[in-house]
N, C-alpha and C positions, 0 to 999 in steps of 0.2 A: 414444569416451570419452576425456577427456582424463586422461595420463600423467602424474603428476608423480613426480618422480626423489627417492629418500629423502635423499642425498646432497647435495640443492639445500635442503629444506625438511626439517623437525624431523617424527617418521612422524605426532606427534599432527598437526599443524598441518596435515599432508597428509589427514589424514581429514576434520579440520576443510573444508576447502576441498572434498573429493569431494561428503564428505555435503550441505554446505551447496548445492551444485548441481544434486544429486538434487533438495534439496529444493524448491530456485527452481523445479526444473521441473515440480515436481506443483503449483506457484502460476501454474503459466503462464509462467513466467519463463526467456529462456535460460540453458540451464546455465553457458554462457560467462561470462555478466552475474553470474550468482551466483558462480561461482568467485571470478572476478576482483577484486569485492566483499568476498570473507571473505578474501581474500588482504592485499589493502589494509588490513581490519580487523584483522587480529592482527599485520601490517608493524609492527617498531619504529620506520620513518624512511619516506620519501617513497617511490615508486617511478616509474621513467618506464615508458613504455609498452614499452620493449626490454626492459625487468626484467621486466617483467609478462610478456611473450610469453618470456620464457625461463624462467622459474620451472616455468609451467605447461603450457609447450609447447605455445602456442597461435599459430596465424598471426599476425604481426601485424595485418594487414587486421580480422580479425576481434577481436584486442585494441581497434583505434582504435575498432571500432565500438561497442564494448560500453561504451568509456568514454562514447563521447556519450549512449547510454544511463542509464549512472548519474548522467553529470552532471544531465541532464534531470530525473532521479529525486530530485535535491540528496541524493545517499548517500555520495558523493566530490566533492573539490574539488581545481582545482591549487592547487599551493603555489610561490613562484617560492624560489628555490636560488643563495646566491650563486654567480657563477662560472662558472656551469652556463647554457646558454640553452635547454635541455631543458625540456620542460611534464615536473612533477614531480605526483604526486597521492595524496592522504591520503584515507583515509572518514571519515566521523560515527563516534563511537565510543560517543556516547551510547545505549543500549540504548534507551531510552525514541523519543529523536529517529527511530532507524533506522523502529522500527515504526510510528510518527505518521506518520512522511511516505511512509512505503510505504501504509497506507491511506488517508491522504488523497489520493496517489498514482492509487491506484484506483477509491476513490471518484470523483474527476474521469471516471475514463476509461470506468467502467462504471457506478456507481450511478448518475450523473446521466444521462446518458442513456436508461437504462432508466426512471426516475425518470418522464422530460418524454414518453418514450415512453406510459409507463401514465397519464398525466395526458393525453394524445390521444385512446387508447382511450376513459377513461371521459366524455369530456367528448363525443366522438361517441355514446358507449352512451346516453348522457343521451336523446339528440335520437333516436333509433332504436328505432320501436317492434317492431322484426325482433329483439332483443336481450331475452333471458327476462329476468324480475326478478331471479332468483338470479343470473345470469349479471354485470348489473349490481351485484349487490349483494356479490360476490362481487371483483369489478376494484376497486371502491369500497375495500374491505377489505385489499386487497391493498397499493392506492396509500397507506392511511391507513398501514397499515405500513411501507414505503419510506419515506414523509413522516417518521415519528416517528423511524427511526434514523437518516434526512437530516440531522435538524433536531440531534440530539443529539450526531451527531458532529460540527458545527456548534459545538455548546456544548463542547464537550470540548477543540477547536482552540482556541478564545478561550480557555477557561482554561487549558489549557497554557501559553500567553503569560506567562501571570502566577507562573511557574514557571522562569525563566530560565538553559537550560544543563543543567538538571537539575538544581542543587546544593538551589533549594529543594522538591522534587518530593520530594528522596530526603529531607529534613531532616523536612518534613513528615509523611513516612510512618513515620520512627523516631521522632517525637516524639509518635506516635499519632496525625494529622491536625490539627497544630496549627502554620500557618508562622506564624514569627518575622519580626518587624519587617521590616525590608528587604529580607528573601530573598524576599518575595509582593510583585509591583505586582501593584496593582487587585485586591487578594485578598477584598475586599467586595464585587466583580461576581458571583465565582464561588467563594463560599465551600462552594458543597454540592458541590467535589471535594475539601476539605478533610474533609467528616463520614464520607468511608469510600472511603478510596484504594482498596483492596479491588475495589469494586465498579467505577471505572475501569479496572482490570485488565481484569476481565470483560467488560467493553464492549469494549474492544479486542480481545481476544480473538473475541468474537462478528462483530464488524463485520469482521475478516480473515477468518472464516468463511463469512460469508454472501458477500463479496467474492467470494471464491475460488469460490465454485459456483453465485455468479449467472449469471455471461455465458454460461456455457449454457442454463441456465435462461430469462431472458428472450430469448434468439434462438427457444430453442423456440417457447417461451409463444406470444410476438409474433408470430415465424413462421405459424405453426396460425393463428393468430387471421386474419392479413391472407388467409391461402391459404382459409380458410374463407369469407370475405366476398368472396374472388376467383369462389367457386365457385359461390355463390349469387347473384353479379351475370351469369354466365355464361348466356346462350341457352341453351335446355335443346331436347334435340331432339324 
């Protein structure tokens, strides 16, 4: 577990950094990644990666790796530093941004695959009359589900767009769902996340939910399923 010294970091800002670790790692996330992350996030200026590995008393080996991690994540960025020819790196600070792109994030890495997986299943189920009705009717119902919250966070990403930085997201939601002039491009594409910011909340919420306890889920699922059609194609003695 990683040590952080009260005398380096302020004790909130150190709970801040433990718990946020904790928490990465019930998302699947190294705790490393997520330290590192909330450390960057409450940093009032840049840090290089020898700050970083001293703050939280981590290897550095294991600092550089977690930054390519976040970069990859787009959760932190370098920043170049006069003076300085050290990679220097800041996070997103925008609350909105961190969580968008952490499940879009995942959505790549696990919803779509799972996704084109159950779109295999049922398009073999189709053609296979070894496969009960319910059995099909049942993958069918499953995929149209996956399909609908694909497609929505789909919709949610594009109107985000029209929301730029935050400033009009947040103006939006204080002036009861109603952007003003300039602060919304294209706010006529995606005006029904203006009628109830609210319920984009919710969405987001749900889709980090379901994220978070699919990928076992569909390894089972899938698993069983291929190990089952392993066993029934098997010689029988």
């Amino acid at each position: 577990m990683t040590e952080i010294s009260d005398d380096i970091l302020p004790l909130p800002v150190a709970r801040f950094i433990l718990y946020w670790g904790d928490l990465g790692g019930q998302w699947g996330v190294n705790r490393s990644v997520a330290q590192i992350h909330a450390l960057l996030y409450v940093s009032e200026r840049p840090l290089t990666a020898d700050e970083i590995a001293a703050k939280l008393t981590l290897a550095r080996s294991n600092v550089s790796n977690s930054i390519k991690e976040l970069l990859n994540w787009r959760l932190i960025q370098r920043v170049p530093m006069m003076g300085d020819r050290r990679d220097h790196f800041t996070a997103e600070t925008d609350v909105w941004e961190i969580v968008t792109r952490i499940a879009a994030g995942r959505k790549a890495r696990e919803i779509d695959p799972a996704e084109a997986a159950l779109k295999a299943c049922v398009a073999q189920a189709e053609g296979d009359n070894s496969v009960a009705p319910v059995a099909r009717d049942r993958l069918k119902a499953m995929l149209d589900f996956v399909e609908t919250m694909s497609d929505d966070h789909s919709t949610q990403a594009r109107a985000d767009e029209a929301y730029p930085h935050g400033s009009g997201r947040h103006q939006a939601h204080q002036l009861g769902g109603k952007p003003q002039g300039h602060e919304v491009k294209g706010a006529a594409k995606c005006a029904w996340i203006s009628k109830d910011y609210s319920k984009i909340v919710h969405f987001l919420s749900v889709t980090i939910h379901m994220i978070a306890v699919s990928g076992g889920f569909w390894r089972a699922t899938l698993g069983m399923n291929w190990s089952l059609r392993s066993s029934a194609a098997s010689p029988k003695d």
